[in-house]
C-alpha positions as semicolon CSV with decimal commas, in nm:
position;residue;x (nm);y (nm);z (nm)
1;X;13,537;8,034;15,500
2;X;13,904;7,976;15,459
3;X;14,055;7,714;15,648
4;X;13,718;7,497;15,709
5;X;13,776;7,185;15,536
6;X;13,675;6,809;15,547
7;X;13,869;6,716;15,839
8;X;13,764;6,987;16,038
9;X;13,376;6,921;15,980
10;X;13,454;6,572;16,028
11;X;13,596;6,659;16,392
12;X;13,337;6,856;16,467
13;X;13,083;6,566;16,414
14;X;13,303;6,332;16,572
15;X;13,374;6,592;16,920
16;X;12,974;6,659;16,894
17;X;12,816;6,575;17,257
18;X;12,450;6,463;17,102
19;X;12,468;6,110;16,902
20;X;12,477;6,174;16,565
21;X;12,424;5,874;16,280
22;X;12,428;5,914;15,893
23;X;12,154;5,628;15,738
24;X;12,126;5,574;15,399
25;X;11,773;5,673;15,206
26;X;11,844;5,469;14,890
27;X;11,922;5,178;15,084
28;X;11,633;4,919;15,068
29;X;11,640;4,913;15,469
30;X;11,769;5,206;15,539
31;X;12,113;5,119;15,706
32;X;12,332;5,296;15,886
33;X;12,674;5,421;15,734
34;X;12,812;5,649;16,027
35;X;12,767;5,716;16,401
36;X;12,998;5,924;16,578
37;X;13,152;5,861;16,930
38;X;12,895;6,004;17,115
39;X;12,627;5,756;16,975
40;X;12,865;5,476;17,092
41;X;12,859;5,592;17,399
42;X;12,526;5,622;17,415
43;X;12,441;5,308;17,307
44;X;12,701;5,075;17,428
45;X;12,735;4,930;17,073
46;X;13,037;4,984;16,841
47;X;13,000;5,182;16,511
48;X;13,095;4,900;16,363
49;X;12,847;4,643;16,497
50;X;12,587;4,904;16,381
51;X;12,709;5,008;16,009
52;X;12,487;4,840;15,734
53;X;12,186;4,763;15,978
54;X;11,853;4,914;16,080
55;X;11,879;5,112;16,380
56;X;11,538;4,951;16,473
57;X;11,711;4,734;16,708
58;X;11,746;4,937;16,911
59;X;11,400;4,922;16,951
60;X;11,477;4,536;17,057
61;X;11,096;4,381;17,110
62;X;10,944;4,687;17,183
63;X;10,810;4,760;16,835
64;X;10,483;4,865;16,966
65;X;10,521;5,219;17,036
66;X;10,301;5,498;16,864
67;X;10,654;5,734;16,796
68;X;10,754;5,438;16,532
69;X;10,422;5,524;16,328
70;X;10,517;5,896;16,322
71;X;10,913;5,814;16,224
72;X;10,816;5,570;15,959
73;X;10,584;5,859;15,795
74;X;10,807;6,122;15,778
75;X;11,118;5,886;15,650
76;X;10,862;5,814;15,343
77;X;10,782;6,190;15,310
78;X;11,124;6,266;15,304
79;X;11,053;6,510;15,616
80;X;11,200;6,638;15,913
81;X;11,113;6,445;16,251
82;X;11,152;6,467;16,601
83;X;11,038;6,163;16,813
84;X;11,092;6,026;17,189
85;X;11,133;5,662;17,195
86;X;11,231;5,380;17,394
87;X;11,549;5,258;17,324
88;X;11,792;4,947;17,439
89;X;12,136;4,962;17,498
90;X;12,388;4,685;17,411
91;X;12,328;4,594;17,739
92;X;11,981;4,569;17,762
93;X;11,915;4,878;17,966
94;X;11,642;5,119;17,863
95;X;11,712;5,469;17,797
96;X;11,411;5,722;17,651
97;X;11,604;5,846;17,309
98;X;11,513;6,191;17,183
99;X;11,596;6,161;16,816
100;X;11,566;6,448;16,550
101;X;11,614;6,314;16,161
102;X;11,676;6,550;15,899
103;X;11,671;6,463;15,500
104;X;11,979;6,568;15,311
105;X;11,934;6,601;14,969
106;X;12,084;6,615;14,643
107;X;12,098;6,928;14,457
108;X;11,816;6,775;14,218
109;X;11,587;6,723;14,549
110;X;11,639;6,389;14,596
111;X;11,672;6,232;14,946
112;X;12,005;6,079;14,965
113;X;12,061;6,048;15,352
114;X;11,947;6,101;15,660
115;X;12,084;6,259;15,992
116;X;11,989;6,146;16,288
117;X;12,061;6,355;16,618
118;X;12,019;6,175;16,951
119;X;12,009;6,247;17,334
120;X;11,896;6,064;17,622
121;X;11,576;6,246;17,745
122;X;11,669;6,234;18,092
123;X;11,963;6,522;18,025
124;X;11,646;6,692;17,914
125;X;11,382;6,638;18,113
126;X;11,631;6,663;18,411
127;X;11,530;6,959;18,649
128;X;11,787;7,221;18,776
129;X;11,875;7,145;19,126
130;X;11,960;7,479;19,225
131;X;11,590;7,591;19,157
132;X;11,477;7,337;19,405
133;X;11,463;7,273;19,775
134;X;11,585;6,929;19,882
135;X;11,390;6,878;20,174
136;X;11,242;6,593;20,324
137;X;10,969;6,774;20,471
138;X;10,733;6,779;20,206
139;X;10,842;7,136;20,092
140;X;11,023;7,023;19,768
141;X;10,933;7,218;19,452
142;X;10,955;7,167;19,087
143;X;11,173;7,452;18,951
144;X;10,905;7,559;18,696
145;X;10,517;7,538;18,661
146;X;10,549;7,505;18,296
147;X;10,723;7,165;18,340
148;X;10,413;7,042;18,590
149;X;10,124;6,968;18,346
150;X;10,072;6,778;18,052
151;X;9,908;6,965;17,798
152;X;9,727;6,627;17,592
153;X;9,626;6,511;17,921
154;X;9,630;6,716;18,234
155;X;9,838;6,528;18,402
156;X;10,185;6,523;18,536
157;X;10,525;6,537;18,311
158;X;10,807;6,263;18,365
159;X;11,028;6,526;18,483
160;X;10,792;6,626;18,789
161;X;10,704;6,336;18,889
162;X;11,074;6,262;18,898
163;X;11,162;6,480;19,119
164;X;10,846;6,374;19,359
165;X;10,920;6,013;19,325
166;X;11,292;6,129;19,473
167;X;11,145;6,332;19,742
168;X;10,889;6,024;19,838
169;X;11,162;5,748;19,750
170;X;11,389;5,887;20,038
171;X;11,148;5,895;20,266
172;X;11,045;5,551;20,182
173;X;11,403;5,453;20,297
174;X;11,452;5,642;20,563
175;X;11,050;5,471;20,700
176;X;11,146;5,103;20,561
177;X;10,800;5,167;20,338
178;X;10,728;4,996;20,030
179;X;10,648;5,192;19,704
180;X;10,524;5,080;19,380
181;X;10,563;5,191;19,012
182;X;10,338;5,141;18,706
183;X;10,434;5,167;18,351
184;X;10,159;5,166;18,108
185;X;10,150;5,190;17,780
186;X;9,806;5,136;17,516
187;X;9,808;4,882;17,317
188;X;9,847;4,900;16,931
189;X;9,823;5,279;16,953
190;X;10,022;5,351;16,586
191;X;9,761;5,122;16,428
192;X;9,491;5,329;16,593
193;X;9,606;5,650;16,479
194;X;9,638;5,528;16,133
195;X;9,237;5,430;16,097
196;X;9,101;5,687;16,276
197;X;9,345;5,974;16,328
198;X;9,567;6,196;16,523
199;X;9,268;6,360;16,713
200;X;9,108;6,042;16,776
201;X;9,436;5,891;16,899
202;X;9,500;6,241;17,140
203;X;9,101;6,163;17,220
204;X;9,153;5,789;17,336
205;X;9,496;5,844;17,534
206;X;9,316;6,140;17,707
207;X;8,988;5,881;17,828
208;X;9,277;5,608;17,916
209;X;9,482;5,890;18,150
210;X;9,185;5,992;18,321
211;X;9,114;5,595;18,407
212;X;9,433;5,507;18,487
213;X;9,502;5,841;18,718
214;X;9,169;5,757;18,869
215;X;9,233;5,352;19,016
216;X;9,508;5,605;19,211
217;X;9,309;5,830;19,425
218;X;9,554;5,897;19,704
219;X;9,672;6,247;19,758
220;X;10,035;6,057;19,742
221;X;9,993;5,863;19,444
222;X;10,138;6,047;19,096
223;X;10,059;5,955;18,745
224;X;10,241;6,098;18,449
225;X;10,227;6,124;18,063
226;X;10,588;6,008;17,900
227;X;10,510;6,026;17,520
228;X;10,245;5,945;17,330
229;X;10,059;5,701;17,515
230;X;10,302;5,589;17,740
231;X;10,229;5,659;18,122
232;X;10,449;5,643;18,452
233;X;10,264;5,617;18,818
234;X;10,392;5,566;19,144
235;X;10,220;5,528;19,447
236;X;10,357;5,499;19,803
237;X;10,336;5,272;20,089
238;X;10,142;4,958;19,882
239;X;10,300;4,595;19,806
240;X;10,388;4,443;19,494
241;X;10,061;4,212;19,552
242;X;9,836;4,539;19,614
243;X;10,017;4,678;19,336
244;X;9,984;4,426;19,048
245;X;9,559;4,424;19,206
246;X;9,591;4,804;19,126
247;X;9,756;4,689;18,790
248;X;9,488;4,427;18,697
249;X;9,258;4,674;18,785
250;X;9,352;4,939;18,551
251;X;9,314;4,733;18,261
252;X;8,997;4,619;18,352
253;X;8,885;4,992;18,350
254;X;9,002;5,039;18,004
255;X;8,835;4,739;17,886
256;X;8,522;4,943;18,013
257;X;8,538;5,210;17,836
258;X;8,492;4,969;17,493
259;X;8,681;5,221;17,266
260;X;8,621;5,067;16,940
261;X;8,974;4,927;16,783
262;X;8,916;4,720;16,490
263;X;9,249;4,665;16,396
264;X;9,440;4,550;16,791
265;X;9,502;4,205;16,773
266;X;9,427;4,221;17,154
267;X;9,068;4,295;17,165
268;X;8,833;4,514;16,941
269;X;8,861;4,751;17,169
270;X;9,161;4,955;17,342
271;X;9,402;4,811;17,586
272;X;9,633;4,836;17,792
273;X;9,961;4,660;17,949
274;X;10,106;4,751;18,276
275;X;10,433;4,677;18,444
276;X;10,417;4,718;18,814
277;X;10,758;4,690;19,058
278;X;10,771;4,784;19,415
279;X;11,048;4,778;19,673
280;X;11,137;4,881;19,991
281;X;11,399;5,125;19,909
282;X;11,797;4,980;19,961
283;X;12,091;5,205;19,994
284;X;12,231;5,053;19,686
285;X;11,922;5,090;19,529
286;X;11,763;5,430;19,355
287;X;11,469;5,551;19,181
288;X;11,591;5,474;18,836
289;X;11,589;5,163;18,953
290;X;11,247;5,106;19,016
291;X;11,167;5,298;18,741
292;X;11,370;5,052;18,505
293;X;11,225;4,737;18,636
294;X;10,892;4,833;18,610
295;X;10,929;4,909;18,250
296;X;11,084;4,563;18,202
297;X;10,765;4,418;18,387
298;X;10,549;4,588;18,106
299;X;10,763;4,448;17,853
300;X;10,695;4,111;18,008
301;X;10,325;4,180;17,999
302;X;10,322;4,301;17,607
303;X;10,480;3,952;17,555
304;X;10,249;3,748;17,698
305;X;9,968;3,884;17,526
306;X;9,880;4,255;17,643
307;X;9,559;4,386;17,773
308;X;9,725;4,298;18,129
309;X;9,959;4,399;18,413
310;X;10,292;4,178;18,517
């Protein structure tokens, strides 16, 4: 195609609106050698404070998350990927990073980098207003049923139950009511999967949803599958006391179901760790909000030990 040179793919890259990073497979760790200005961005860190390194840090202490498992795999296979995971900013703000990695290879087949496309999930998992009502009354409807269930689990996606929790976060602030969010994640899930399997994994995170949806009985309180076995609940009206009970309470029932784990260096059994927030809702405040802080709280839960809520 005449005219479509170097600089003109290199623009494109650099004007693309997804992240895009170049990492090195003959590297021993494979580092990073390019991210465009749309990765910045999304990020907060310079390309240059990222060139050479892992882009695990992004990861920051949050190494336990089943998607890792699944990346490393297909990075040693040579094979395309496409993972959710969370992510850290420079900042230390979390973000949900939909990444897709592609091998390039050499014209003999060999691996020489990878690509790595990246989006924040929220831009998709974000619902189109105009196919929704915004009522207070109650009368506020996802735009599609597709987006409603979770196929693994049978429970709600992210996106729904973000647009509930913005329906039942306003009229928490217009009431001066309290509302509470749980993030839950099992414990040492990628190990799991890699003694007993996929199925057995899907199996286990299925048994853990049902528990955890069930210490939530109220016709108001929503629980949600994320990715892999990450969960997001919310539940209006209780205290951060009644909340972290509720909390406590779900890891409890997981510890009752003894699913053998012979390889968590938490119990021999699966686990769970929960990060509970509630607020009365500010002016200043918003459901992202919430939503952030209560994943921090599970963070502080993983470090001090798991198998509880914080």
């Amino acid at each position: 195609m005449t005219g479509f040179d170097a600089d003109l793919y290199r623009r494109l890259v650099e004007t693309s609106p997804e992240g895009v990073v170049l990492i090195d497979a003959q590297g021993s760790d494979h580092p990073m050698v390019y991210a465009n200005p749309a990765f910045e961005a999304l990020t907060g860190y310079a390309a240059a404070e990222l060139k050479g390194r892992n882009l695990r840090l992004l990861q920051a202490d949050d190494r336990e998350q089943d998607a890792r498992h699944r990346l490393r795999d297909a990075l040693s296979r040579g094979e395309t990927c496409r993972v959710l995971l969370r992510n850290y900013r420079k900042d230390g703000s979390l973000f949900w990073n939909e990444m897709t990695v592609l091998p390039l290879r050499h014209a003999d087949g060999c691996v020489t980098h990878f690509v790595g496309h990246h989006r924040d999930a929220g831009e998709r998992l974000r619902i189109d207003p105009k196919g929704t009502k915004d009522s207070l009354s109650g009368a506020h409807q996802p735009t599609a049923m597709a987006i409603r269930d979770d196929r693994l689990t049978g429970l709600f996606t992210l996106a729904y139950l973000e647009e509930l929790l913005k329906r039942d976060w306003a009229i928490a602030h217009r009431e001066q009511r309290s509302i509470a969010v749980f993030a839950v994640d099992l414990d040492a899930l990628d190990l799991y999967n890699t003694t007993f399997g996929r199925a057995a994994g899907d199996s286990a995170i299925r048994r853990v949803a049902h528990v955890v949806s069930g210490c939530l009985r109220r016709s108001t309180d929503v629980t949600a599958r994320i990715a892999g076995g990450s969960l997001i609940a919310f539940a209006p009206g209780i205290t951060n006391e009644q909340a972290l009970t509720v909390g406590h309470l779900m890891a409890e029932r997981v510890r009752e179901l003894r699913i053998h784990h012979p390889r968590s260096a938490v119990l021999r059994y699966i686990s769970i760790s929960v990060g509970v927030c509630a607020a009365i809702p500010a002016a200043e405040d918003s459901p992202a909000t919430l939503l952030q802080k209560a994943q921090q709280q599970l963070q502080l839960a993983k470090k001090s030990g798991r198998n509880q809520a914080a």
